[in-house]
Structures are given as structure tokens and as C-alpha cells.
KEFIKE-82404 format. One record per residue (C-alpha): residue number from 1; residue in three letters; x negated, y negated, z. Coordinates in steps of 0.2 Angstrom, whole numbers, plus 5000, padded with zeros to 4 digits. Layout:
KEFIKE-82404
[rec NUM; ALA; [X; Y; Z]]
...
END
This chain:
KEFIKE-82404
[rec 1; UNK; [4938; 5041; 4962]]
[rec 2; UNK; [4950; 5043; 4977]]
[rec 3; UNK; [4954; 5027; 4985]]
[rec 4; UNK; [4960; 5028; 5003]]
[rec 5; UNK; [4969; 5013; 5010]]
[rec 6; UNK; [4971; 5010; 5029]]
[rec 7; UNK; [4984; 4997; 5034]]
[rec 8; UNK; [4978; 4993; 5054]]
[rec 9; UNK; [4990; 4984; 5063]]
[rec 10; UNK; [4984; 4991; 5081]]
[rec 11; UNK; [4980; 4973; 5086]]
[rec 12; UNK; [4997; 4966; 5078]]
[rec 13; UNK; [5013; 4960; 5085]]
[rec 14; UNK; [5025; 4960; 5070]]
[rec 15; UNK; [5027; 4974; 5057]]
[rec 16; UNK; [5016; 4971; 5041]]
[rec 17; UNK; [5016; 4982; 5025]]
[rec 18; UNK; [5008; 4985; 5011]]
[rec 19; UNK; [5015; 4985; 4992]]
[rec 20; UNK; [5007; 4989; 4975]]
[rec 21; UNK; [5023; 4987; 4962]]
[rec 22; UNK; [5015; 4997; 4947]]
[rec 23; UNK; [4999; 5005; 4948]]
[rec 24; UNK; [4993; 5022; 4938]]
[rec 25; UNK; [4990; 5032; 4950]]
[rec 26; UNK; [4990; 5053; 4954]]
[rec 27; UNK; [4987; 5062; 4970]]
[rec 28; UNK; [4997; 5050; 4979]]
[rec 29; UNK; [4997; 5055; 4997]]
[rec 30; UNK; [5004; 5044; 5015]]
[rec 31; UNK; [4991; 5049; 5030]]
[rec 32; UNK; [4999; 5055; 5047]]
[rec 33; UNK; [4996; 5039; 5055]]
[rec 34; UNK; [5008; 5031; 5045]]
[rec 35; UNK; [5023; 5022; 5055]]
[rec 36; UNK; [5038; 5015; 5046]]
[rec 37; UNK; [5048; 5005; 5061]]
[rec 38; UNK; [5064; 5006; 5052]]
[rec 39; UNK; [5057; 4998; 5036]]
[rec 40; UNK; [5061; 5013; 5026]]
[rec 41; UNK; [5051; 5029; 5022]]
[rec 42; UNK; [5034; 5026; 5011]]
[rec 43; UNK; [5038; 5026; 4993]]
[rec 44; UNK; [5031; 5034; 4980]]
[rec 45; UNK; [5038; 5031; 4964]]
[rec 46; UNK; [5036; 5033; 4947]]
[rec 47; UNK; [5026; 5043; 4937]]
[rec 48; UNK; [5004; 5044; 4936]]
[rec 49; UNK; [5009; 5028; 4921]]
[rec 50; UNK; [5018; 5017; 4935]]
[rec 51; UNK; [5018; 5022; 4952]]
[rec 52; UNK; [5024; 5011; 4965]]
[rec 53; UNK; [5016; 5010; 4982]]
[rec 54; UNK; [5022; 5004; 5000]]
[rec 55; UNK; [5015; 5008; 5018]]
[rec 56; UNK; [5023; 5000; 5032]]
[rec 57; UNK; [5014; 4998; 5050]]
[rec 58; UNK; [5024; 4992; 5066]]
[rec 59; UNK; [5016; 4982; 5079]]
[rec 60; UNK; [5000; 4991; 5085]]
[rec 61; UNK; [5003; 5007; 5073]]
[rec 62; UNK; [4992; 5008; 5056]]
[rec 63; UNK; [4998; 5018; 5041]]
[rec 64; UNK; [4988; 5026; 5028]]
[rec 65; UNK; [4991; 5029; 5010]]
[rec 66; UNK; [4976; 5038; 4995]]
[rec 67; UNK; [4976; 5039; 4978]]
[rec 68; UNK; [4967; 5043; 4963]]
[rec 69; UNK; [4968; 5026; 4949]]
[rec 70; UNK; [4971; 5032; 4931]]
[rec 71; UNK; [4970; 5017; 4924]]
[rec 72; UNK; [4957; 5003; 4923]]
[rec 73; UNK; [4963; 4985; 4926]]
[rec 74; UNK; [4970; 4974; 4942]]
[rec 75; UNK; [4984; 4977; 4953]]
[rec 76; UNK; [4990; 4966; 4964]]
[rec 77; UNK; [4997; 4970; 4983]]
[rec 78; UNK; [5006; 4960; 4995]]
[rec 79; UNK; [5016; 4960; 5012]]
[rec 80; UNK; [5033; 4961; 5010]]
[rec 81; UNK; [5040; 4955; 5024]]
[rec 82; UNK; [5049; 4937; 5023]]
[rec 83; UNK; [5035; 4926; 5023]]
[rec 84; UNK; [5023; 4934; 5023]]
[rec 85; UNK; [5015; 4933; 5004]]
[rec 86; UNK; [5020; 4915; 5003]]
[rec 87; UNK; [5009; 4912; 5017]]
[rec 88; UNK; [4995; 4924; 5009]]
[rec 89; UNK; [4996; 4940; 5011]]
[rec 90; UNK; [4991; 4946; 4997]]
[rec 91; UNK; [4977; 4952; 4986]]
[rec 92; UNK; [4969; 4961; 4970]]
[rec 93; UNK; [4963; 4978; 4969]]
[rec 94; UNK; [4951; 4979; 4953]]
[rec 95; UNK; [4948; 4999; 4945]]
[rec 96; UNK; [4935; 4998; 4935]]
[rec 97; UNK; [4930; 5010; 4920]]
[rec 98; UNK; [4921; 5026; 4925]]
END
């Protein structure tokens, strides 16, 4: 199933992103909301077997990427910004089989 992941930093005062290191995925698409802030373009790396993911938001901006999972398993995604995942930004996305 499609999976649409919005990044809301409206009420934010610091960038924030968004990064999935490998994750199978087709149909990869950023939304028109998205807002980089200098942290670089949203990436899409990779092939359906191991694409890589990153959304950026700025202070009071929000950024939107959708997907389709190929693959069951759990994928983890963090913050990239310096601090950020040490101080717990981060989490698991589980796909489960259809």
C-alpha cells in the first residue's frame, strides 16, 4: 500500500529531517510542501531493492515524501541533524506482509 509521510515542522524553530537509509521501495515521490532550507535537495537513491530516503523541513515549513514498500520488514528513520537522533529522534516503520 502507498505510505505518505508528512514531516510538520510548522510549529518548529530549527530545521528537522527525515532519513530512511535503505528501504524497498517504488513510486517514490517528495509532495510540493517540501522545503529544503539549504540541507540539500530530497534524495532518492537507489534502486526499488534499496532506496534511500531524506525530507528536510525548516522552521515552520513541513515536507512530504510517498511511497509504495516492496518489501516486508523494519526500517528505521532518524533526524539527521547533529544531535538530534542521540537525543531521540528516531523510530521504526514496520511493513508488514500483504
Amino acid at each position: 500500500e502507498p505510505v505518505r509521510i508528512r514531516l510538520d515542522n510548522s510549529k518548529g524553530v530549527t530545521l528537522h529531517d527525515l532519513s530512511i537509509d535503505a528501504i524497498p521501495a517504488s513510486k517514490v515521490e517528495v509532495g510540493e510542501s517540501s522545503e529544503h532550507a539549504g540541507h540539500g535537495a530530497p534524495i532518492v537513491l537507489g534502486t526499488p531493492s534499496a532506496s534511500q530516503l531524506h525530507i528536510a523541513a525548516a522552521a515552520g515549513k513541513s515536507a512530504v515524501v510517498e511511497f509504495v514498500p516492496t518489501q516486508p520488514g523494519q526500517y528505521a528513520f532518524y533526524c539527521s541533524v547533529s544531535g538530534h537522533r542521540q537525543g531521540g529522534m528516531e523510530g521504526v516503520i514496520i511493513v508488514e506482509p500483504a
